[in-house]
N, C-alpha and C positions, 0 to 999 in steps of 0.2 A: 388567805392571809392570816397569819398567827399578830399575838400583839405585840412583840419582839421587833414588826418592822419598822423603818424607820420616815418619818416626815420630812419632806424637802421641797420646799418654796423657791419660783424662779417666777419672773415677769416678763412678756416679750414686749417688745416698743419697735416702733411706733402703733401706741392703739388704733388700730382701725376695727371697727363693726364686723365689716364686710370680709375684710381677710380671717379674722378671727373664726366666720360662721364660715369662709370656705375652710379652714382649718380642720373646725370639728366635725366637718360634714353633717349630711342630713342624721336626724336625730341621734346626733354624738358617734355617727359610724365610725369612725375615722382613729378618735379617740379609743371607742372600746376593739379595735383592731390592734393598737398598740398596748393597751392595757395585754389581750389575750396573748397576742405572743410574745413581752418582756415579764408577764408576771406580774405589774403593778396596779396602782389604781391610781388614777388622776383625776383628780378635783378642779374645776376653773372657773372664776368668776370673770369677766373681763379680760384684761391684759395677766390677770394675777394667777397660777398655777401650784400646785400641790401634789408633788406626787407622794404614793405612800408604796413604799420596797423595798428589799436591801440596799447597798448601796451602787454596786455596779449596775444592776437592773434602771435603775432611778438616772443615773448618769447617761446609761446610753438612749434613756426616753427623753431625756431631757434635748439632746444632740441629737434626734429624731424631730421631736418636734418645732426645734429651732430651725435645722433644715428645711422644714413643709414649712414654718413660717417665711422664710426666705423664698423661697417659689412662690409663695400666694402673691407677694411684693412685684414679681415679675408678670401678672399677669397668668401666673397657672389656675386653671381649675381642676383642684384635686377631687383624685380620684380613689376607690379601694383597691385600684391597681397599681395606681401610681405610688401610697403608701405601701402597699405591698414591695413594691423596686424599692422605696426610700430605704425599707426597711432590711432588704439584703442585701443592698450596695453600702450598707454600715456596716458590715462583718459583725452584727447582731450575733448571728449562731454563735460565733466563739465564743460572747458572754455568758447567755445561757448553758450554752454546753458545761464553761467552767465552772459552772454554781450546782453540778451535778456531783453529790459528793460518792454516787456509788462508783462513776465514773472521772477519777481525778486529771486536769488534763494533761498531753503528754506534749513536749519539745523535742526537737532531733536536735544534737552539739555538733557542729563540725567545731576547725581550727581556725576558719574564718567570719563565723556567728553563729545563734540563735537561730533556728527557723521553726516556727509555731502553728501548726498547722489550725483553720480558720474552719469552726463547724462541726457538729457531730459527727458527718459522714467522713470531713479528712481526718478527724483525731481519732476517728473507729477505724478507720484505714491502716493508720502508724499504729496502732495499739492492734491492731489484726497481723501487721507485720511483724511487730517482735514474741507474739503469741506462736504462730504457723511459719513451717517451711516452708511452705506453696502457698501464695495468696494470687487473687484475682482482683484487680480493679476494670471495673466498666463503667461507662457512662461520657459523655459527647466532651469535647474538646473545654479547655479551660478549666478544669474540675482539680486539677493538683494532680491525676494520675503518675504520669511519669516522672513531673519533680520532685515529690514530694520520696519518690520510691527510688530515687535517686541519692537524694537526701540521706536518707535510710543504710545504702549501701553505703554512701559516704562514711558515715557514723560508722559502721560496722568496724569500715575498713580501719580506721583510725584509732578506733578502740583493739587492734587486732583478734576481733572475733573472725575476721575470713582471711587468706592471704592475697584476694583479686577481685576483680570485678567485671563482669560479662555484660556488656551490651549489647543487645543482639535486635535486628529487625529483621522482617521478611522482605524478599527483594520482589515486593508488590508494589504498586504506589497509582497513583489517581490518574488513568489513562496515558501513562508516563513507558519507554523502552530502554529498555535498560542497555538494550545494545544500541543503542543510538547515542549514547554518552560514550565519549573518548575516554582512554584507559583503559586497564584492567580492571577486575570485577569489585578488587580493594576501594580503587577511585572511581568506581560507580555509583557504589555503595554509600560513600562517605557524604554526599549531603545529603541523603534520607538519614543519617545519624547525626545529624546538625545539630536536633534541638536537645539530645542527650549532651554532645560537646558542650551546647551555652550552660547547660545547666551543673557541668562539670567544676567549667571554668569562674562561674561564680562562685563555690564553693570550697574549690582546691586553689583557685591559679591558674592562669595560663600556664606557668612554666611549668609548675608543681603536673599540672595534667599531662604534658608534652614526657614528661621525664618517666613518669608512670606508665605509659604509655611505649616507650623505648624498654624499658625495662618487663614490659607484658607482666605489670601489677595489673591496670587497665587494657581491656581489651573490647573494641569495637569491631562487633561483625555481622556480616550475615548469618540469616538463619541454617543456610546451605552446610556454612564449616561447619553445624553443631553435630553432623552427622557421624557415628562411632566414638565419641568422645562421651568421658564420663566425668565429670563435673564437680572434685570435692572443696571444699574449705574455699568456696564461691560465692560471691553475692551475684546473682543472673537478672538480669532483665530484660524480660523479650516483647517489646515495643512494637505497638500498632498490629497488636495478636489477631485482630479479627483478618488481618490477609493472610492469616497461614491456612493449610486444609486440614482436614481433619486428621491425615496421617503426618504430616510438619507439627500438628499441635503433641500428638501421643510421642513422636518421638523426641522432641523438646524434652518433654514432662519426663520421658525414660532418661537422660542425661543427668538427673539431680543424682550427685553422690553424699557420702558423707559430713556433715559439717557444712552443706551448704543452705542458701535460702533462694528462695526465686519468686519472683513478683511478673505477675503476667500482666500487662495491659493493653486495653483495649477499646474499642468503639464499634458496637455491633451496626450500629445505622450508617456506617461507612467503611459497607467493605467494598472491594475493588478486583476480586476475585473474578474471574470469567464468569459470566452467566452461567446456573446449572452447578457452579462448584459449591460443596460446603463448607463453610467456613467451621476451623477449628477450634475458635472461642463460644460459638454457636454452640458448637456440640458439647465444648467442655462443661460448659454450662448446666447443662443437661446431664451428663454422663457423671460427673463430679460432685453433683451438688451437696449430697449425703457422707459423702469421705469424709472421713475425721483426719484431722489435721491439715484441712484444704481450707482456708478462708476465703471471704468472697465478701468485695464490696461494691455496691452501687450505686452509683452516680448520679445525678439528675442534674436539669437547669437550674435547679436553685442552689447548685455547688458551685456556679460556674465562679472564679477568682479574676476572671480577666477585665478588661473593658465592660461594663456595665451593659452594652451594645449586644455584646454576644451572650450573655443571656436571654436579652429578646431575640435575637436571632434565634439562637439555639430553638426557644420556643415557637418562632413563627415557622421555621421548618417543620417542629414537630406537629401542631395544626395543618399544616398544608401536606402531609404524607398521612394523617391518618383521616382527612376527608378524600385527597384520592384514593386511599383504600376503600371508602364506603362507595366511594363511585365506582370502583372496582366492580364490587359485590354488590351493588342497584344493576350493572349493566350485565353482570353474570345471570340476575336473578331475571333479568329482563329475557335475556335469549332464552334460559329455560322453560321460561312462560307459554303458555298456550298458546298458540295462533289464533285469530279472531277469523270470523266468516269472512266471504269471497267478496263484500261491498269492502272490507278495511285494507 
């Protein structure tokens, strides 16, 4: 803290004792949790508070701890996990993030608003996109991946940096046959491109996207058409990468031509590939990492933007696949074990 910060007094009511010490948890845990990740420093006597920070810092502690005080009211007993949730279900990161001066934060314009990406990882994302031709977003569902890279192509388009936009999936999907849906392969296709459509139509317009779309400005497809086609003055997005293979991913990445940009996304813990195949975000990962002009961002559960719910979700999954891998590897380490004499 420099002496430049600033002091700011607030009081909670109704004083109670009791709620107050679940507040601050055991020896002020609770508090110097929020101190550590807004930056400030909080003072409290009673009902009567102080924090010492800039100004946004101080405002979102303040709206932190008003929150926990209102759950103590209900009967919660908090927790350093539970502060932990309060504390990313307030789109905190964005504040911090913008008080980064090496890093100033960035907004995508369409013609129908503002969209401001929430966190270091999304605003390193959108600043990794206008940086790199080829960017990679990874990481589990909720996270801004595809809308945010949506978004992005939006803006492009509008600013006439591209003349089109490429929507592209692989025609995988979650134990799902593709030839058991009626239609041709267009209307097979077209509800696994659903949630590019909503994020379209938020941004453009229903009409405005229907029209674009007649016109092949926009265009939604399988990964299959991308084949022999070369790709210029394009904004591409090839959605839900982890179900392409290794030879779908290289030849995707062979189709970028001149004047274009392309945004791969993905979710490695949910591919849907046959058993035995390998997934081609797997590899790219691998095989690319070191390419200059190739960005790459990663995701975690503490990006997630959604339902506050699938966060924990997100996380309880991930506990429960990396203990049955340990039990994997106790039962692997068990067979290989010794045999015991002829009494066992």
């Amino acid at each position: 803290m420099n002496a430049h910060q600033n002091h700011y007094q607030f009081s909670l009511s109704p004083h109670d004792t009791q709620r107050f010490a679940n507040l601050c948890g055991q020896f002020n845990e609770h508090l110097k949790q929020i101190e550590e990740r807004l930056n400030v420093r909080i003072r409290s006597r009673g009902n009567q508070f102080e924090l010492v920070g800039n100004h946004s810092n101080s405002q979102a502690a303040e709206q932190v701890l008003k929150q926990l005080y209102r759950e103590t009211g209900n009967g919660t007993d908090l927790t350093p996990d539970l502060v932990h949730l309060f504390l990313q279900e307030s789109g905190l990161d964005e504040i911090t993030a913008n008080d980064d001066p090496a890093h100033p934060p960035v907004t995508i314009q369409t013609k129908r608003g503002l969209i401001k990406p929430r966190g270091p990882n999304q605003q390193g994302y959108v600043r990794s996109i206008g940086q790199h031709d080829i960017n990679f977003g990874i990481g589990p569902a909720g996270t801004g991946k595809t809308y945010l890279a949506v978004a992005c192509a939006v803006q492009a388009l509008e600013r006439e940096e591209v003349r089109r936009i490429l929507l592209v999936r692989p025609a995988v999907e979650a134990g799902e046959k593709l030839g058991f849906l009626p239609g041709d392969l267009s209307q097979k296709i077209d509800p696994y491109l659903r949630p590019l459509y909503d994020a379209l139509y938020e941004m453009l317009g229903f009409e405005r996207v229907e029209k674009l779309i007649e016109k092949n400005v926009i265009e939604l497809a399988p990964l299959a058409y991308m084949r022999g086609r070369t790709l210029n003055n394009a904004f591409i997005i090839l959605d839900e990468s982890q179900n392409t293979t290794a030879e779908q991913m290289k030849m995707f990445l062979t189709r970028i031509g001149f004047g274009s940009s392309a945004v791969i996304t993905g979710d490695i813990t949910q591919v849907d590939l046959p058993r035995g195949t390998r997934s081609g975000l797997v590899q790219a990962t691998r095989v690319l990492k070191d390419v200059k002009g190739i960005g790459f961002t990663h995701f975690s559960s503490r990006d997630v933007v959604r339902h506050p719910l699938v966060q924990r979700i997100v996380e309880a999954y991930d506990l429960h696949d990396d203990s049955q891998g340990d039990r994997r590897h106790e039962q692997q380490d068990g067979q290989h074990a010794p045999r015991g004499g002829a009494g066992q």
